[in-house]
N, C-alpha and C positions, 0 to 999 in steps of 0.2 A: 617592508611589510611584516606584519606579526607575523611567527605562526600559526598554524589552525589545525585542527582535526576535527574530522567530520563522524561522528558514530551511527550507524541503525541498524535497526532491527531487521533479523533477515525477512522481513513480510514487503521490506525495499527491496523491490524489483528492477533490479541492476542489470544493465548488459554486462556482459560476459568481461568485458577489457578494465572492468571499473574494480574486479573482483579483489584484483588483489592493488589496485590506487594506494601509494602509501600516505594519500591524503584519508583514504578511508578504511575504517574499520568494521567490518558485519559483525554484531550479536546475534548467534544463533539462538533460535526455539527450537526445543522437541515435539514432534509428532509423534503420538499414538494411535496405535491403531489394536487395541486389546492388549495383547502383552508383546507387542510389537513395539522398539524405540526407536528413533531414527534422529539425529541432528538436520537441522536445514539449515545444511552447509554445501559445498562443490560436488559433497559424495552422493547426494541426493540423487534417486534414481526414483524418476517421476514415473516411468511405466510400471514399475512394481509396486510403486505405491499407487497408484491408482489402483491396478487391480485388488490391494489389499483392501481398498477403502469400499470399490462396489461387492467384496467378496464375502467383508464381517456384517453380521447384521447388529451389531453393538455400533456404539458410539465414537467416532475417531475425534482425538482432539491435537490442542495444541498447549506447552507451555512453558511461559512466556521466563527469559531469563530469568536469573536469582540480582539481586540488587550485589551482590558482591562481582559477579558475571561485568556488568556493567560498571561499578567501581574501577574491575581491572583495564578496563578498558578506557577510566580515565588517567590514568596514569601514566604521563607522555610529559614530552618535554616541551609540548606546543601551550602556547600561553592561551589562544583561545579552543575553547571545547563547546561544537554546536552538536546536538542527539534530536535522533528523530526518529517518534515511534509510529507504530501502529493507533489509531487513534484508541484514546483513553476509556472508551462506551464499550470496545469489541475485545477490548487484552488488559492486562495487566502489566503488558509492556512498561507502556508510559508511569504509571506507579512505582514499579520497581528501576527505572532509570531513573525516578526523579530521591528515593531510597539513597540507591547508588551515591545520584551526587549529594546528599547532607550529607553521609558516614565519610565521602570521602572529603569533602570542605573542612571536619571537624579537624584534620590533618593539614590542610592545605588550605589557607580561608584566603587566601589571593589569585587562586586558580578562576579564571571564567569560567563557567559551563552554564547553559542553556540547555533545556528540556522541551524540543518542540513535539507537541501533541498533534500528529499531524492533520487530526480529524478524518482522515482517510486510511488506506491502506494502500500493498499493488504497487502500481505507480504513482498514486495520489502518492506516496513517501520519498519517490524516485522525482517527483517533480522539486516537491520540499530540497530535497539534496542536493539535485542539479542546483537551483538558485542558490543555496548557501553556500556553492563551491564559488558561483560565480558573483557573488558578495565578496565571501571573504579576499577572492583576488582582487578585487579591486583595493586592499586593504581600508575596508571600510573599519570602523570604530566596535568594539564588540556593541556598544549598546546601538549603534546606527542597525547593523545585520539584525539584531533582536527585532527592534522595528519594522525593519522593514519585512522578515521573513512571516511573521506572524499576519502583517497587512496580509501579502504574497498567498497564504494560509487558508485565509478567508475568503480570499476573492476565486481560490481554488474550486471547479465544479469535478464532483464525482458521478460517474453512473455506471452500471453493470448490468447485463443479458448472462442469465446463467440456464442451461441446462436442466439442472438439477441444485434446490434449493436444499435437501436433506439434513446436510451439512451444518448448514448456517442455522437450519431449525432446529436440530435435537441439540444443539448448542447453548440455546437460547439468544441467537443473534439477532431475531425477527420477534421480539418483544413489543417494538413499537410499533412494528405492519397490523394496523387495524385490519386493512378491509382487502388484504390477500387474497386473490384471487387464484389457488393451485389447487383445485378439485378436479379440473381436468389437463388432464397432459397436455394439449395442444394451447393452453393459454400459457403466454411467457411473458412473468412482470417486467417491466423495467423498472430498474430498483437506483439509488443514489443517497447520497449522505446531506445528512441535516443536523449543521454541528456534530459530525461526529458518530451520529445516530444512522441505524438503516433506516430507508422510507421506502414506499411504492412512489415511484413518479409516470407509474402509465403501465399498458399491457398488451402484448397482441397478441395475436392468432397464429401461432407458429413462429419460429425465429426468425425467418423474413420478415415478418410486422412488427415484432417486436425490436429489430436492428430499424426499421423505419423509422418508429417511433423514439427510438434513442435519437438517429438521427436530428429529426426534427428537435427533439428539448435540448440538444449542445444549440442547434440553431437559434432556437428561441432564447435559449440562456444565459450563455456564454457572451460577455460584453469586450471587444475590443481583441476579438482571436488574431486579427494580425500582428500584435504583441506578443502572443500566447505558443509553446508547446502545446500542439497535442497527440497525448502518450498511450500507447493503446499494450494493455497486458494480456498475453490469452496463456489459455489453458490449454496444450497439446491441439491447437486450432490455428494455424497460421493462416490455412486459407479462409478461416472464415474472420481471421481480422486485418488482414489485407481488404477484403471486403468491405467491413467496416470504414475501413480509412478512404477508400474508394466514396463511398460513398457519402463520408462527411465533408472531404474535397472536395465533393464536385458542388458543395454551397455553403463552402466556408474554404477562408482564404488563413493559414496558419501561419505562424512563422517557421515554424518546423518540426516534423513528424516523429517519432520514434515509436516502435513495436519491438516489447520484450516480450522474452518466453517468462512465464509462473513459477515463481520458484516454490519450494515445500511448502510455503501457509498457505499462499493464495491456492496453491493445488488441491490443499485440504479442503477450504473452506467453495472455492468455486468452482471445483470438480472437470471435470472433463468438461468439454466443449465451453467454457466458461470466456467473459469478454468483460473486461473492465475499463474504461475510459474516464481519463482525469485529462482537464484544460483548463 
């Protein structure tokens, strides 16, 4: 079997044991929060930056490596190199790994590398990664994994119940949400990705309606779940995404579950009590 290495961006919501996988490598981002910096790395410390984030009334961001960042990180002795970003519509992630690898191919024009755009974020990149670990063991062909991860990609459903949108708004990450519905506190979109893009796909009446109604569109959605992980990322909310899974089990049959904590982007960008699911 080739070797392989696996790169992404730290907005891949990884369990804890994957952190330091010497199959895998994280590229961090920085978080801002005014003149506040922080790496989203292991030192991240999500209770202080949360409070940071409800405490400034400026703009908290994120940003996204340097294409030399990701460069160095292809410079391994493994023959094949798969990266997977943050989708290409919400960072400039994907831009600057795909940077990365021409300057670095101008050196190395025999090296593989792939730049997968993962059109998601969260765990929509943690599911992307998972699959490609479990391609590349099977010592598939680099161009067969290409294939097939991109299929994999596509067929990916994203959705998220956030608390508090703010975030994602003074951003400009809600460009494409025509007909948002946040003039009052008690309605809560459910929101998901379209190619990459954010959308509204529905909205209730408090988080319990709005966890209903997520329910239901994995239900309706999602084709062939007992194939499928489904991966759930919260925000400093365990108990409310146990819930979550609670309640998509109990009408939908998965192959297998997993629930990570948020690490620094997704904290920035989907705040406290935040819930992302990709399947």
């Amino acid at each position: 079997m080739k070797n392989y290495k696996i790169v992404v961006d730290s907005c891949c919501d990884l369990p804890k044991e994957y952190h330091h996988d010497p199959r895998i490598e994280i590229v961090p981002l920085v978080l801002e929060v005014g003149g506040y910096h922080t790496m989203d790395d292991d030192n991240f410390d999500q209770a202080d930056f949360l409070k940071r984030v409800e405490e400034y009334e400026g703009v908290a961001r994120s940003a996204c490596p340097s294409p030399d960042r990701y460069l160095r990180a292809y410079e391994t002795d493994a023959e094949d190199v798969y990266v997977v970003t943050l989708s290409a519509k919400l960072s400039g992630s994907y831009n600057s790994a795909v940077l990365g690898k021409n300057l670095y191919e101008e050196e190395h024009p025999h090296k593989n590398i792939f730049v997968v755009d993962s059109k998601s974020a969260s765990c929509g990149e943690t599911q992307v990664a998972f699959r490609l670990l479990e391609l590349a063991e099977q010592g598939l062909p680099f161009s067969e994994v290409v294939t097939q991860i991109c299929r994999f990609r596509d067929e990916m459903n994203t959705y998220f119940v956030l608390d508090n949108l703010n975030s994602l708004r003074k951003n400009g990450r809600l460009t494409g949400v025509k007909s948002l519905v946040a003039s009052s506190l008690s309605i809560k979109p459910v929101m998901g990705s379209h190619d990459g893009a954010i959308v509204q796909k529905g909205q209730g009446i408090g988080t319990r309606k709005a966890m209903m109604k997520l329910v239901d569109l994995v239900t309706k959605e999602v084709k062939n779940p007992e194939e499928k992980t489904l991966m759930i990322a919260h925000i400093n909310c365990y108990e409310r995404a146990m819930v979550v899974k609670d309640m998509v089990l109990a009408r939908n049959h998965f192959k297998d579950v997993l629930v990570v904590d948020g690490a620094g982007v997704s904290t920035l960008y989907a705040n406290d009590g935040g819930i992302i699911l990709t399947c």
